[in-house]
N, C-alpha and C positions, 0 to 999 in steps of 0.2 A: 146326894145329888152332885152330878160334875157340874162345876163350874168353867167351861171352858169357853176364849175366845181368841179373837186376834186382836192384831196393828190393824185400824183401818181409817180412812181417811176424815178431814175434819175441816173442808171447803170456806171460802168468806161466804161462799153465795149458799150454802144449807148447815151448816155447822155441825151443831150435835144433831139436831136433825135427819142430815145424811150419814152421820156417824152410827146412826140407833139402826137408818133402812141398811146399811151395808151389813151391819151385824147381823140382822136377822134375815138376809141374805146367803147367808153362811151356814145359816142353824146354830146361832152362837147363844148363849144367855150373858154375857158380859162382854166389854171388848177396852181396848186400852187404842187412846189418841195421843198427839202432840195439837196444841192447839195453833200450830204455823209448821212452816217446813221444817223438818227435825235437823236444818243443815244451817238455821240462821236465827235470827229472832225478831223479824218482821212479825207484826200480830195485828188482826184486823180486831175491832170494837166486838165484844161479846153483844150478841145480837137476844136481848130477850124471849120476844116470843118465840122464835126459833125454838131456845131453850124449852119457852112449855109446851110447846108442839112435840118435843123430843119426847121430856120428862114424861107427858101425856102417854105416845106410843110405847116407852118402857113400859110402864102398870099395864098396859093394855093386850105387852107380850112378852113379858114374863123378865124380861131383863132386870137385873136385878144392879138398881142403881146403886145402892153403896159400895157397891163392889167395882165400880167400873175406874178405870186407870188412866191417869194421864203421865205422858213420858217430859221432859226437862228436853230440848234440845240438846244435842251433843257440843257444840261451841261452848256453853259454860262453860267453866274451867274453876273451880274454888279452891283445888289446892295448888293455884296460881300466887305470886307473892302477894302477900298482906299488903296494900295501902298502893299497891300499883293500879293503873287506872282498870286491867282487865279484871282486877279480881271485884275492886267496888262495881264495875259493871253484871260483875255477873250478879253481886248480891241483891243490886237495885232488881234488874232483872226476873231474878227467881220469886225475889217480895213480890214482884208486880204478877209472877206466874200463879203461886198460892193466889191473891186475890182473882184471880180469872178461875182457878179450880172451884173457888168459893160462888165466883157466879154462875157457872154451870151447874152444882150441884153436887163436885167431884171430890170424892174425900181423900185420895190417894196419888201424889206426885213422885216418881222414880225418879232419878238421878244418879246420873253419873259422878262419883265423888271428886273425879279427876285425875289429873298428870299432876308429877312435883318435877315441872320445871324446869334446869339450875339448879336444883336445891337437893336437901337430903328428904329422904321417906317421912322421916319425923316431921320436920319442917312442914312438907306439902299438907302431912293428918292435920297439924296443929291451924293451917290456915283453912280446911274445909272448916275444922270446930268453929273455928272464928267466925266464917261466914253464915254458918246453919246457925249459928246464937243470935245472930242480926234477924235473918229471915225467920227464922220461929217465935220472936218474941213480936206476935200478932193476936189477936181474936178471933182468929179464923181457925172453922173446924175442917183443917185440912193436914193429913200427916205425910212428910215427906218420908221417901223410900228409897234408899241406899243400893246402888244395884250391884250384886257381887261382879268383881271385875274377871279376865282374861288373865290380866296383867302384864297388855301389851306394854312397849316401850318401860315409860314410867308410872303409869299407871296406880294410885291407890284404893286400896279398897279390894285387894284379889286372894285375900286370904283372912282368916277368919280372927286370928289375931289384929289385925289392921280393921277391920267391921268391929270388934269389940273396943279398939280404943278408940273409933270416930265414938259410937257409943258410949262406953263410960264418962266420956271427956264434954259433950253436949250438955247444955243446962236443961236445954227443955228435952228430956228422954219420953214424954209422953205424947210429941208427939215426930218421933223420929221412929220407923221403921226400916223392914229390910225388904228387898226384892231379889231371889233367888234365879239365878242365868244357868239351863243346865249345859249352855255351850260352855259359857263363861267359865262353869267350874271346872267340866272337861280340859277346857285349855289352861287353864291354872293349877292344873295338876291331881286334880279331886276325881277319885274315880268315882262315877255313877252308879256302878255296880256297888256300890256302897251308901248309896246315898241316903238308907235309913239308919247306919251310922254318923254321916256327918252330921241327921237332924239332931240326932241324940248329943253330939258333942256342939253344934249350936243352942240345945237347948241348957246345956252345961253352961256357957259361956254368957249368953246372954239372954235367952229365954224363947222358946218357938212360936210365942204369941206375941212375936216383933215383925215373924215372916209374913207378909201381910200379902204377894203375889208371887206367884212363877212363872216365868218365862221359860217356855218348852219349845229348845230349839236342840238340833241334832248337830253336829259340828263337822266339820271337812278337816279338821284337823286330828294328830295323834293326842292322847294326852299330855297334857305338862306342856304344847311348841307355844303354848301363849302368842296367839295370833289371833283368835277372836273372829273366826269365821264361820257364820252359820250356816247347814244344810237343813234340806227338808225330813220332814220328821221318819225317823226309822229308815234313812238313806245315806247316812255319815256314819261316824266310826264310835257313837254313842251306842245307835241301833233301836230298833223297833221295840222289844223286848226291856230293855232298861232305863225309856224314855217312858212308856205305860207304867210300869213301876212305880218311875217316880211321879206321873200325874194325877195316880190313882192312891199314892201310898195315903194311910189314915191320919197321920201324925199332919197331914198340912188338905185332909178332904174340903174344910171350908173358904180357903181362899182363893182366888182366880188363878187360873192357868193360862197364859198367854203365849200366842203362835206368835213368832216374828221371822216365822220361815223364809225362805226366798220366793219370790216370783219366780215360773216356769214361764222361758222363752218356744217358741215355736220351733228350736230345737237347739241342741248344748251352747250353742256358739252368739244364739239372739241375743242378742241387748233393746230390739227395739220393741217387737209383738213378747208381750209380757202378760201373763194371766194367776190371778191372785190364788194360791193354792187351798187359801183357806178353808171353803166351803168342803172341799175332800178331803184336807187332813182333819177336820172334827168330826165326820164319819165316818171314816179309816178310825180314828181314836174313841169314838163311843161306839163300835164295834170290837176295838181292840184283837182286829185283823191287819197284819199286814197288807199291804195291796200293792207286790213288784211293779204292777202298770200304771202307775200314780198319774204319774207324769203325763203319759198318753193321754188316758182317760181326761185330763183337767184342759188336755189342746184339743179334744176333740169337744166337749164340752162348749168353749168358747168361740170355735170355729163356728158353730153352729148358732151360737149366743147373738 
């Protein structure tokens, strides 16, 4: 069975609640949140019954909760200096994010492993270790998930040598995963067209029962410019063809596949009338048709909506 969903929204006033109706909005079975704006780390009170109103509607359509994803905002920063105030901030933070995954019922946190800095590479790895050793030594059945990086600026985490030593180097490895970016890898140099050998040489290095989610985004950039810009699926320079590939491939069938495409403006240049594509890229994708008029078809859709 596909596992496929998106980024969708996660309100004070509906929570996971409207997290569960937007999925299935889409025709999703799984979908991945931020539980506040992915730009900050304001967090409103996890709202219980909400919660069992959610959990309820999953069983009730088919979404399969242990599978469902929550992302880290992007402001943390962990391979920020050790013992400066932003990095203890992030760690207080992230502790405090696993126990909100724990009250929702979410077993899987992404994260961004970070920038080094000032510093050197090594340096930046050795203070995420630092930071995930603080944050994992919990009771909480919640595992965090390392997202393969771009390798914008400074960036760690963008190649698989740097994934294996935050890995080797973490005390608690059981419950430390991975989160696969097929922008990400594109722009970090990894060709997609190969992407059932990188599994093979991940599963060399660290084991392919760590990759616990994919993010399937299509990129606007060449490979290797390490800029980290996502396009919509099978309309960037990844392509239709070797994004199915890699969503469909068997070596990773049971884990989530995640859209974090862009919004389609009401034409190239919008910024303001913005409509969420997802609902057409997972039937474009459980079709495994291209569809040239994507974009149209999702403005006319919402025009109408």
């Amino acid at each position: 069975m596909l596992i496929i969903g998106s980024h969708v929204s996660f309100s004070s006033n509906n929570q996971l609640l409207g997290s569960v109706k937007e999925a299935l909005s889409y025709g999703a079975n799984t979908f991945m949140i931020y539980t506040g704006a992915p730009q900050n780390t304001l967090r409103s009170p996890i709202n219980e019954e909400l919660t069992k109103e959610a959990i309820e509607l999953m069983k009730e359509s088919g979404i399969l909760m242990d599978l469902i994803i929550c992302h880290a905002p992007y402001i943390v920063n962990l391979a920020n200096h050790v013992g400066s105030d932003k990095h203890e901030f992030s760690v207080q933070f992230l502790t405090e994010e696993v126990r909100r995954c724990s009250l929702l019922g979410i077993k899987y946190l992404v994260l961004h492993p970070g920038s080094s800095v000032n510093m050197t590479k090594e340096e930046g790895l050795n203070n995420v270790v630092s930071g995930l050793n603080k944050i994992l030594d919990n009771n909480y059945d919640v595992m965090i998930l390392l997202e393969s990086m771009a390798g914008k600026g400074n960036e760690v985490g963008s190649n698989l040598s740097e994934l294996k030593y935050l890995y080797d180097n973490v005390k608690y490895q059981n419950k430390l995963g991975f989160c696969l970016d097929t922008c990400h890898l594109n722009d970090s140099g990894h060709d997609i067209t190969s992407f059932d050998q990188y599994l093979d040489l991940f599963d060399q290095e660290i084991g392919l029962d760590k990759i616990k989610c994919l993010h399937v985004n299509d990129s606007k950039n060449e490979i290797g410019d390490r800029k980290d810009r996502h396009d919509n699926f099978g309309f960037g320079t990844i392509g239709f063809d070797n994004l199915i590939s890699a969503v469909y491939n068997e070596k990773i069938k049971n884990i989530p596949k995640i859209l974090e495409t862009p919004y389609i403006g009401e034409d190239d240049e919008d910024k303001l009338r913005i409509y969420p594509p997802y609902k057409f890229e997972i039937e474009m994708i459980k079709e495994k048709e291209f569809d040239p008029n994507l974009k149209e078809k999702i403005r006319n859709y919402y025009r109408k909506s």
